[in-house]
N, C-alpha and C positions, 0 to 999 in steps of 0.2 A: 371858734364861732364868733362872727362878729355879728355886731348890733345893728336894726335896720330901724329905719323912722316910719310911724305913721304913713300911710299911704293916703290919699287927695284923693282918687279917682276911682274908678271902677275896675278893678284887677281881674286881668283874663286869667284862667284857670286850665291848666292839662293834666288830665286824670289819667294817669297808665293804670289800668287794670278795674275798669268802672263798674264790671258787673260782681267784682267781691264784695267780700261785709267793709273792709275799707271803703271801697268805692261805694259803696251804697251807704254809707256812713256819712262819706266827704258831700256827696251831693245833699243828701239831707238839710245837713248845715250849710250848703251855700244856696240851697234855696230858701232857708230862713231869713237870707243877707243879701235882696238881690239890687238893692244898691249899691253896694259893697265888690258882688263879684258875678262876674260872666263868666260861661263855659267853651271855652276856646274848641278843645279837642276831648274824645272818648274813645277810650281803645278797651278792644277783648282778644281773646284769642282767637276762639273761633264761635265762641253765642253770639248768631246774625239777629236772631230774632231779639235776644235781649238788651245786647246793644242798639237796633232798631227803635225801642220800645224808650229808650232811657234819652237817644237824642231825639225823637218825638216831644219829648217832654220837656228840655233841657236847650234845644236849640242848638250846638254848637259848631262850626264852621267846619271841621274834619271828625273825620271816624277813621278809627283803624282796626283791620281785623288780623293782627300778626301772624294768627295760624293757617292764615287761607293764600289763596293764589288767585291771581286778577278772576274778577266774574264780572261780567259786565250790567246781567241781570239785577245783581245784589247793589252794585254799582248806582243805577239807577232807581231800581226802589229808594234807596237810602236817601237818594237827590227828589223824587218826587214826595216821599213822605214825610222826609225832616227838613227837606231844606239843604241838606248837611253834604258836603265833598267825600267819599268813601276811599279810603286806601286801602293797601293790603300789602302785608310780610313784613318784617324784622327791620327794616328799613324804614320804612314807614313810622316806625315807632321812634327811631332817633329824630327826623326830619321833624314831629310835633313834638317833641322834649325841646328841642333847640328852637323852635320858630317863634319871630321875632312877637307873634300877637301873643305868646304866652308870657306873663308875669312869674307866675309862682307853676311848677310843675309838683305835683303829687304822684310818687311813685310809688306804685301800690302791688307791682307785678309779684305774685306768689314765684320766688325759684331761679336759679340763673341767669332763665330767658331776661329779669331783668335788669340784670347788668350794664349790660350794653347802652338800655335810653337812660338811665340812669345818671349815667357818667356822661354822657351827651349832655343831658340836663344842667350839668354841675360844668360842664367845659362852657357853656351859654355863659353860663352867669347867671341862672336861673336863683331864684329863691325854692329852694327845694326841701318840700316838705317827705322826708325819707319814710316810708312804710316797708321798702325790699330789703330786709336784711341782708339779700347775697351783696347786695353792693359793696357792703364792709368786712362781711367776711369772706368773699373770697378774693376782694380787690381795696383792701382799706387801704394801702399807700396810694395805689394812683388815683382813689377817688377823693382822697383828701388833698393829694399833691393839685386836682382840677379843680377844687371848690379853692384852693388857695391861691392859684394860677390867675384863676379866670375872677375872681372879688364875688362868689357866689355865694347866698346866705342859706346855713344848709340847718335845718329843724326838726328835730326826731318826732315820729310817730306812734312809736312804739309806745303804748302808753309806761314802764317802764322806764325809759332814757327821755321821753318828754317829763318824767316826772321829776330826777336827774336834775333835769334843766330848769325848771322851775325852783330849785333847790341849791343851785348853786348862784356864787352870786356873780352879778351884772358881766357879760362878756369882754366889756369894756374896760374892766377893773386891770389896774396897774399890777395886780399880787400875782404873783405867779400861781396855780391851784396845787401845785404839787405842795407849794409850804405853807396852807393854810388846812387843805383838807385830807382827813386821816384814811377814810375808804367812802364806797358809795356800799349801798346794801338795795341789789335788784331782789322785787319779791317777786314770790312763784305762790302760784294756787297750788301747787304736787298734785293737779290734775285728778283724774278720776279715779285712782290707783295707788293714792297718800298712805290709807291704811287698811289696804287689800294684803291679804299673806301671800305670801312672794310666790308660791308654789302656784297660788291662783292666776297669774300673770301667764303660766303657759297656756292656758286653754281663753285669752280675751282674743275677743273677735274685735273686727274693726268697727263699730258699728255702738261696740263699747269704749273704743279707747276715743273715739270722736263725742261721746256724751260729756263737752265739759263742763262740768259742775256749774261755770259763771259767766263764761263768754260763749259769744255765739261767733264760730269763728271755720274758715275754710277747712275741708277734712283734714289736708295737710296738717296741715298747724295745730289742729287739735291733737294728732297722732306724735307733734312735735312738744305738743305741751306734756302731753299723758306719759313721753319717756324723760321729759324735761332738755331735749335738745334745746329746745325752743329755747330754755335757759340758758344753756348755754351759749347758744348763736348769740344771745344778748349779752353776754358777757365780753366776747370778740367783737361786737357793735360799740360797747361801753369803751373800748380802750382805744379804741381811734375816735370816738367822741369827744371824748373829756381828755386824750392823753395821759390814760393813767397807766398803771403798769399792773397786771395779772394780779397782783397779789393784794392791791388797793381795792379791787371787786370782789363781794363778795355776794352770796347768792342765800336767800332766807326764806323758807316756806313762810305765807300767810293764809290759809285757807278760804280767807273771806273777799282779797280780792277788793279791799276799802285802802291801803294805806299801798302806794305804787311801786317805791321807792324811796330812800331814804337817803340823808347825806348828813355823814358826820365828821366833824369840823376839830381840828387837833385842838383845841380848847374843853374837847368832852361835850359840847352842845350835837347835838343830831336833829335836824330837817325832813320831815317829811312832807308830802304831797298824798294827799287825801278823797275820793270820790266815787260815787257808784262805780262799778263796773261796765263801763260806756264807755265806746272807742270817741263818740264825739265829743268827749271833752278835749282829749291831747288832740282833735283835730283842729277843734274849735280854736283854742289855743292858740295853733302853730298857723293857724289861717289868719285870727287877729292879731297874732305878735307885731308891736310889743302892747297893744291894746287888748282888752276882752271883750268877746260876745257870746252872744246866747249858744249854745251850743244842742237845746233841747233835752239837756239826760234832768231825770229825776235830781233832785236835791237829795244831798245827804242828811240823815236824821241818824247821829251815833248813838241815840236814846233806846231807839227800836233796834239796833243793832247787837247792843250790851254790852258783848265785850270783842277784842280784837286779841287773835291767836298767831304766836310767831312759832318758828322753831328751825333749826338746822337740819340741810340736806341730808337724807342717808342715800351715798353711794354705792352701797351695794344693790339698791332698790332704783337706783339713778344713774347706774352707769354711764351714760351719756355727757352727762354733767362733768366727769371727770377727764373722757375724752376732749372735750371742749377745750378746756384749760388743759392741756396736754400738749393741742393742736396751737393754742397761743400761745403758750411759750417754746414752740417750736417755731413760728414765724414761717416766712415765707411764704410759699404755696401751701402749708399743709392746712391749714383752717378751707381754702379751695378743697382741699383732698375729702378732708371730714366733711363738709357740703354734700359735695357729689356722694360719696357714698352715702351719706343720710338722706337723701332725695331719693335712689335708687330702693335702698332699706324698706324706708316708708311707701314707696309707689308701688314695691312687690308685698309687703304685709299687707294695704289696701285692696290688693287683687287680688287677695287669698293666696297668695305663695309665699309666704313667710310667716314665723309665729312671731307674736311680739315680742318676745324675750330673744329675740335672736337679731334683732335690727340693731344692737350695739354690738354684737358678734362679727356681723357684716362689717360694720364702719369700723372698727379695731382691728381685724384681718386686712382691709383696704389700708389703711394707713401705715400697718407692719408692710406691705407689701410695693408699695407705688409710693418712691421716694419723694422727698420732697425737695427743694431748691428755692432758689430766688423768685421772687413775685413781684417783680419792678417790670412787667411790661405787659400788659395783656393778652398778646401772643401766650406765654409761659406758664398765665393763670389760664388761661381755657385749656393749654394742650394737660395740663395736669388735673383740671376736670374733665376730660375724654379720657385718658388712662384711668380714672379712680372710679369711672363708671364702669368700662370696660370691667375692672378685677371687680368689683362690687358687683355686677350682675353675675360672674361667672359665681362669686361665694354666695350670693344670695339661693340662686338654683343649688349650688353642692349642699348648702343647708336644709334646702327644704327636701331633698334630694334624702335627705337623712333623717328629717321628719316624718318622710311620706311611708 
């Protein structure tokens, strides 16, 4: 990560994924700053109407709706009500990551789909503020090899790996990070299921495993926290990040959701990053780097707090966790493989066809089954997430198959 200077002017903005709690986060704070920043482009999948409603408000020169096909109807509303230019499909999506009015792109696409403008973004030379995990773990070599390629300045969002960043020192620094710092420590809330008896896990419904305790966050992602994928997808995130190596990350329940991340320093010194639980701060953040602005979350008060609770993963209750790091030190395609089948896992336990204790069942028979290979070209990472969905839906059905 290299270092970027103050900005002079008014910085266009491209929101991939505008109607999430990201996107609805990111906008927040760029209309506190509208000095500061304009809204170039807004894309959804397929919410017309809430997309509609958001460049209504927002202004900004394109829309994309990736999950639709030309309408011309839809086309024209969007032109007579917002002003706004309407696109549509997967294509569409790289064309505003890459276009020349955008500054900074925020990629905020929940899943695969955002891959692709992702790395668009980062081939620009965009200043890219990262929210899609898949970018790095199913493509961390070529998406770093294109933010290094193209001189593009890339900023985590995750509040986790923004906190990370905040805790390490200057990008600029001569020291190499491997011989100054000893590990990073990502915290986890252990979601809504920390100290539920494990027995009780076969009978949660979706509906429980999305109640999380501190974030307000897309069902996915709660379903990702509540098994702690989510954690570990951040763990495969942290090591094309920072360059560190599996064993340097490590992963620490925090319950409370106040202390982000930590970094400790081979001297015995440790760094943390500290804050309510607000996505707009690491957004705020990563929008004013290397300056700060308002970001709108509550102020921390650690008096009413009292105290702060840590403690170590249990794998047995975390499965997931373990496959992670599994999938990382296997390299190549297989952190793609673990994806895909965790995408598959969660979207059949959301629909009522799967039990929750069976979605690391799924992704561990995927991974035993659909080998893995080299991940140096995109071609090899997608055709290895079509095979790892194919056998993951077929094991998700045999399992439920044997619930039923």
């Amino acid at each position: 990560m290299t270092q970027v200077g103050s900005a002079s002017r008014v910085n266009g903005i491209t929101l991939l994924g505008a109607t999430g709690s990201v996107g609805a986060s990111t906008l927040d704070v760029v209309a506190r700053h509208p000095d500061r920043y304009r809204v170039v482009a807004l894309s959804a999948r397929t919410s017309a109407d809430r997309l509609l409603e958001l460049c209504r408000r927002h202004r900004p020169r394109y829309a994309v709706l990736s999950g639709l096909e030309e309408n011309t109807a839809l086309r024209r509303q969007f032109a007579e009500a917002a002003g706004c230019e309407l696109r549509f499909g997967a294509i569409a999506l790289e064309e505003i990551a890459a276009h020349p009015d955008a500054d900074t792109v925020m990629a905020a696409i929940v899943g695969s789909v955002g891959l692709a403008p992702a790395i668009a973004a980062a081939r620009a030379g965009k200043r890219v503020l990262l929210a899609n995990k898949e970018a790095l773990v199913m493509a961390g070599t070529l998406f770093m090899a294109a933010v290094r390629e193209s001189g593009a300045f890339l900023l985590p969002i995750d509040s986790e790996h923004n906190a990370v960043f905040q805790c390490l020192p200057r990008a600029d620094s001569r020291v190499p990070l491997l011989a100054i710092v000893r590990r990073v420590l990502l915290t986890a809330s252990g979601g809504p299921f920390r100290t539920a008896p494990l027995e009780r896990l076969e009978r949660v419904t979706p509906d429980e495993a999305c109640a999380h305790p501190n974030w307000v966050m897309g069902r996915k992602i709660s379903v990702d926290s509540a098994t702690m994928m989510n954690k570990g997808l951040e763990v495969i995130e942290a090591r094309w990040l920072f360059d560190l190596p599996a064993e340097r990350i490590e992963v620490l329940i925090h319950p409370q959701s106040i202390v982000h991340s930590l970094v400790e320093y081979v001297d015995g010194s440790v760094i943390a990053q500290l804050s309510n639980p607000d996505m707009r701060v690491p957004i705020a953040h990563a929008l004013g780097f290397p300056e700060r602005i308002e970001s709108g979350a509550r102020p921390l008060d650690l008096g009413s707090i009292g105290q702060l609770v840590f403690e170590h993963p249990d794998l047995e209750r975390f499965p997931c966790l373990r496959l992670a790091y599994a999938a990382l030190r296997a390299g190549g395609t297989a952190p793609a493989i673990l994806n895909a089948a965790n995408e598959v896992a969660v979207g059949a336990f959301l629909g009522g066809k799967l039990r929750f204790t069976a979605i690391p069942r799924v992704i561990e028979n995927t991974m035993e089954q659909v080998p893995g290979g080299p991940g140096d070209s995109l071609d090899l990472v997608l055709d290895a997430d079509r095979r790892a969905r194919r056998i993951a839906a077929e094991a998700a059905a045999r399992l439920y198959g044997k619930a039923a």
